[in-house]
N, C-alpha and C positions, 0 to 999 in steps of 0.2 A: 323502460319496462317497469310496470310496477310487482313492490316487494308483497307479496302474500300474509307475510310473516313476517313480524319486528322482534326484535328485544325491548324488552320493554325497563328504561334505565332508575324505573324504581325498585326497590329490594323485598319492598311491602307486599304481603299476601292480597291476592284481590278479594274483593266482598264475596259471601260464598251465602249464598237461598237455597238448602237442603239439595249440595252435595256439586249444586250448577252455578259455576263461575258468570260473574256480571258482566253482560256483553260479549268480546267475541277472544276474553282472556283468559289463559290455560296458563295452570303455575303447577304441572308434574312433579317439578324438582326444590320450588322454593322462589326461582327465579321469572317473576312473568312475560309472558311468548303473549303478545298481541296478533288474534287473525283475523283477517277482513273476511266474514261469512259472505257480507251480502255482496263483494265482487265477486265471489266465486259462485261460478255460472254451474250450472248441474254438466257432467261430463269432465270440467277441472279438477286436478287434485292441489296438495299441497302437504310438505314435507315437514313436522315437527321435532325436532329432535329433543329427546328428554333422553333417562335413565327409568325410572320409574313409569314404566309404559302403563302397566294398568292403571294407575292415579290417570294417567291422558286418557286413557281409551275413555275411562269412567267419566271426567271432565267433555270431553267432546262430545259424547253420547247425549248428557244432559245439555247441553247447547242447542246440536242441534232438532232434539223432542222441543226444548222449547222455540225453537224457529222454526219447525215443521217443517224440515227437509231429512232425505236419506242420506247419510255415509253409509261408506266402507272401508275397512282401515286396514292394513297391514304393517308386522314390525318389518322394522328393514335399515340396511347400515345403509347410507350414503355418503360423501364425502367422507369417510372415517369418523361419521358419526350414527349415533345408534338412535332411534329413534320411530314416528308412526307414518306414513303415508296414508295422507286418508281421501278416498275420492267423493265426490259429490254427485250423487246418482240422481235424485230431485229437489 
């Protein structure tokens, strides 16, 4: 089964173009979360866990405007962690 979601084992901020992270990486918290946009098929979600949800909401948003698909995200704890579920509608 493939992971949706990595850690990503640098500490470094990603390169950031007016607000939208480079590629398909989210750094909420400081720490960057690699996600594979383009395996994720319209109808898939996938589970982000941060602290700072609006910094992600904000970050995902500009993702995917720039990749021209629809989310939808909601906060939500899962495994005792807190964090975004965000679905892929197109």
């Amino acid at each position: 089964m493939k992971r949706w979601v990595k850690p990503s084992k640098r500490n470094l901020p990603p390169k950031q173009f007016n607000n939208v992270t480079e590629g398909g990486v989210v750094c909420p918290d400081g720490k960057q979360v690699i996600v594979h946009w383009e395996l994720l098929k319209p109808g898939m979600s996938v589970f982000i866990p941060a602290v700072n949800l609006s910094k992600l909401k904000k970050q995902v948003k500009g993702i995917a405007k720039k990749n021209e698909f629809v989310i939808k995200g909601a906060e939500r704890i899962e495994g005792g962690l807190l964090g975004m579920r965000f679905w892929r509608l197109s």
